[in-house]
C-alpha positions as CSV (number, residue, x, y, z in Angstrom):
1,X,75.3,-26.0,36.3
2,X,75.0,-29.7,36.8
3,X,77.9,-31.8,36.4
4,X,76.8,-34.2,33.9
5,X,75.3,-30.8,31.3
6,X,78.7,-29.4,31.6
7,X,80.6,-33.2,30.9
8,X,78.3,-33.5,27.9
9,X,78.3,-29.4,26.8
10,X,82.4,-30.0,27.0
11,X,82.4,-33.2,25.2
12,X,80.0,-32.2,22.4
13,X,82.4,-29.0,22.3
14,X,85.5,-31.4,22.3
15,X,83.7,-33.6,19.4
16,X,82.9,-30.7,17.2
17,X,86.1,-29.2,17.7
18,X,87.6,-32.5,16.2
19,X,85.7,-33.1,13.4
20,X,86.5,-29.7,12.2
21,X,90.1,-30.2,12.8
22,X,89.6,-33.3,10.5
23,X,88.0,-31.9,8.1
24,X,90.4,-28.6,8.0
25,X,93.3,-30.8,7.6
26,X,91.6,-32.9,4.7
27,X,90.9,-29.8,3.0
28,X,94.2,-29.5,0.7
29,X,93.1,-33.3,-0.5
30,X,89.7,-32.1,-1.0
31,X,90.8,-29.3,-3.2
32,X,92.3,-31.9,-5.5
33,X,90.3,-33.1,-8.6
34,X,91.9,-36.0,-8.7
35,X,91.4,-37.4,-4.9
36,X,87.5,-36.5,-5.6
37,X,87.1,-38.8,-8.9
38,X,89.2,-41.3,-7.2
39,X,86.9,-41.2,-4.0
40,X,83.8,-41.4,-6.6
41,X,85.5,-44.3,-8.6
42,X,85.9,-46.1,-5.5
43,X,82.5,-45.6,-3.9
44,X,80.6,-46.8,-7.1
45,X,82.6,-49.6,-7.5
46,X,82.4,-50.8,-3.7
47,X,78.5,-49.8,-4.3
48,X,78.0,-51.9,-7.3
49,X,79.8,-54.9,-5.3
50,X,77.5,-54.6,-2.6
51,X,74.3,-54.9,-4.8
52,X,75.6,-57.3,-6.7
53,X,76.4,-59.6,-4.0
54,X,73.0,-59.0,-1.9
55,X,71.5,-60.1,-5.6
56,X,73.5,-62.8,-6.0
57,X,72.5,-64.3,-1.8
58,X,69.0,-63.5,-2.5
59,X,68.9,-64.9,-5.9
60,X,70.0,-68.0,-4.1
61,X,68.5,-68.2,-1.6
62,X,64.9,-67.9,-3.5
63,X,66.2,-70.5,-5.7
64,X,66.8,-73.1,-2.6
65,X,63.8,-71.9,-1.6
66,X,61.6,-73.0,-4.3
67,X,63.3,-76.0,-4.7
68,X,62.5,-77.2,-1.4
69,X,58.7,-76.6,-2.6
70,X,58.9,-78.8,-5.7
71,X,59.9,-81.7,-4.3
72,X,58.2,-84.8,-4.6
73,X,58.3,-86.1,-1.2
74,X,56.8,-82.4,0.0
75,X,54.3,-82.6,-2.3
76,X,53.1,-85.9,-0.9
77,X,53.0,-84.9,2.3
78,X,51.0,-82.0,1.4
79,X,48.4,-84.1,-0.1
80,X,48.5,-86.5,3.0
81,X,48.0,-83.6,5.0
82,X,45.3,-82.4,3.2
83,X,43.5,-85.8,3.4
84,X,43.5,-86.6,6.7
């Protein structure tokens, strides 16, 4: 076999191997109600973070945005432009 098949066959092996190791040895945690709800509390709360913060920067940045379109001195330059 070629070199580089049997490097990546034995470090796909080697991978596998260790995420089964992890996950054998999170197993007694995993069997424990209370490591679960925690892991759920934890996730929705980091979730609901995340969203609200993206609604927050877009919220703003919407509102800058159409600010800079109501000004007066873009308005006149519209109409100049428009004119010439």
């Amino acid at each position: 076999m070629d070199d580089a098949l049997i490097t990546s066959t034995s470090l796909a092996g080697g991978t596998l191997t260790g995420v089964t190791q992890m996950l054998v040895s999170l197993s007694p945690w995993l069997q424990m109600p209370i490591v679960v709800v925690v892991a759920g509390v934890v996730a929705a709360v980091l979730a609901t973070v995340i969203v609200r913060g993206l609604n927050f920067v877009l919220t703003a940045w919407l509102s800058l945005r159409d600010n800079a379109r109501d000004k007066p001195e873009a308005k006149a330059q519209d109409s100049q432009s428009t004119t010439q």
